[in-house]
N, C-alpha and C positions, 0 to 999 in steps of 0.2 A: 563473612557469609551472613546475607538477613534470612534471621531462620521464617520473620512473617512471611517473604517474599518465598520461600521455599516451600511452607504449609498452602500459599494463597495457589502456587505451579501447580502442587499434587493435586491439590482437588478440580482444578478445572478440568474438566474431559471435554472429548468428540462432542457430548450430547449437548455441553455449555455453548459451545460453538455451532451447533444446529438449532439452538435455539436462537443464539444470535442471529442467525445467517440461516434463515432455512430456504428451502431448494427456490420459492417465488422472490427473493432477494438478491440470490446469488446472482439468479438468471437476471434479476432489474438491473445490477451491476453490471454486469455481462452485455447487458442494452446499451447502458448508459457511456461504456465502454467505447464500446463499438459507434455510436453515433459520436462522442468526442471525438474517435481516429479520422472523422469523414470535415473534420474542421481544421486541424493541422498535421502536419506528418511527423509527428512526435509520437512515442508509444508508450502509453500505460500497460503498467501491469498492477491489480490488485492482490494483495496477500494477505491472510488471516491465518496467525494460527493462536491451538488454542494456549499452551504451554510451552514453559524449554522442559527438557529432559534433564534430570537428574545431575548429572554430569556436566551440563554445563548450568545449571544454576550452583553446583559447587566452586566451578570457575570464577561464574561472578559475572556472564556473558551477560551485555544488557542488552537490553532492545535494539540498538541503534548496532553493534557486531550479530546480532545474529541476524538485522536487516541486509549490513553488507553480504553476508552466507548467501541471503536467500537472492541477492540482487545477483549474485555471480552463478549459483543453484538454478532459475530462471531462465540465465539467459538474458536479461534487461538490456546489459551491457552490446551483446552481438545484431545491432541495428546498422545499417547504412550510412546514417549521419550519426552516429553516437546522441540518438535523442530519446532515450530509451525513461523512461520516470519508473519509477516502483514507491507504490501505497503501501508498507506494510503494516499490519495492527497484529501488537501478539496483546491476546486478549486478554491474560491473566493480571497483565500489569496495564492495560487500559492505554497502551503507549502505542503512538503510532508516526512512523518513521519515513518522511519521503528521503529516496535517494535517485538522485537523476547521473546521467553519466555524462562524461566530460562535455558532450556539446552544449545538452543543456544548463550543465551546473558554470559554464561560462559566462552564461547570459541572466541567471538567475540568482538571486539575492539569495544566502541563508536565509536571511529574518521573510523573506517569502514563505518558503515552503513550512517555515516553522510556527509562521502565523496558520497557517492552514492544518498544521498537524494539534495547534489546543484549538481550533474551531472543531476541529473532527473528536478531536479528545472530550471536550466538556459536552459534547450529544452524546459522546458514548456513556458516561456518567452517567448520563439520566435514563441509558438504555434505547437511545435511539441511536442504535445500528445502521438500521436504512436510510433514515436521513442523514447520517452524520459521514457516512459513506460517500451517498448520492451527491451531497455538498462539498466535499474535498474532491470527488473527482471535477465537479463546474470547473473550481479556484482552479486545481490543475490545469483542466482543458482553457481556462481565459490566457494562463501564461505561455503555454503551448502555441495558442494564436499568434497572443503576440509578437510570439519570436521564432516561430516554425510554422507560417499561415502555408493554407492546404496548395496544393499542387496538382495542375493536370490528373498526372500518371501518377497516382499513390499507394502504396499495397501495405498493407497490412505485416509486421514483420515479426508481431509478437502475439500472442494468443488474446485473446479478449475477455476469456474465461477465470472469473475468479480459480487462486489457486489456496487449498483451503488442506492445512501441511499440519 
């Protein structure tokens, strides 16, 4: 157990995370969302949270198992073409986790998505949230193109709305 890693959980609250991410951000995400879906038929989901809970910081649960929780929690996984992506940021440990499900993670490289998760990671550093957001969803939505380019008939299969846990 890191007990830093345990002091650093307890103290971040709801309000660290509304400050990160207040309601004019979410909603930019939320845009920015929704205009990537109108480029390929791949579906992002954004996630932020702000801490783990007690219980699973005694575990030992890192970022990367509580993004599969949340990628299966979500719903990411239940798309059409299995092209579903999940951003997640748990924000106490500044770690931010892409997981795509099996169509896309066929076509896409680890060192992709992991280049994209320390460009989103060192903005967060410096406290830029919105941009560092804004810029991992692009990286996403370019490889999405690439390999899921949009379609006539396209609908929408997964919410667009940050989900903020």
């Amino acid at each position: 157990m890191d007990l830093e890693r345990v002091l650093k959980h307890l103290f971040v609250t709801r309000w660290h995370v509304n400050r990160a991410f207040p309601a004019p951000t979410l909603h930019a995400i939320e845009k920015a969302i929704e205009e990537s879906h109108r480029a390929h038929i791949g579906q992002i989901r954004f996630a932020v949270e702000g801490a783990l809970h007690i219980g699973a910081l005694l575990e030992g649960t890192s970022a990367r198992e509580r993004a599969i929780d949340v990628f299966s929690e979500l719903r990411v996984w239940d798309t059409e073409h299995n092209n579903g992506v999940l951003i997640y940021l748990l924000l106490a440990d500044h770690d931010v986790e892409i997981l795509a499900d099996r169509g896309v993670h066929a076509r896409v490289k680890a060192g992709e998505w992991e280049a994209i998760c320390r460009q989103m990671e060192a903005a967060f550093k410096l406290g830029n949230y919105y941009a560092g957001v804004l810029r991992g969803i692009e990286e996403v939505t370019a490889l999405l193109k690439r390999h899921f380019p949009a379609q006539q008939e396209k609908r929408d299969e997964l919410p667009s709305k940050p989900a903020v846990l």
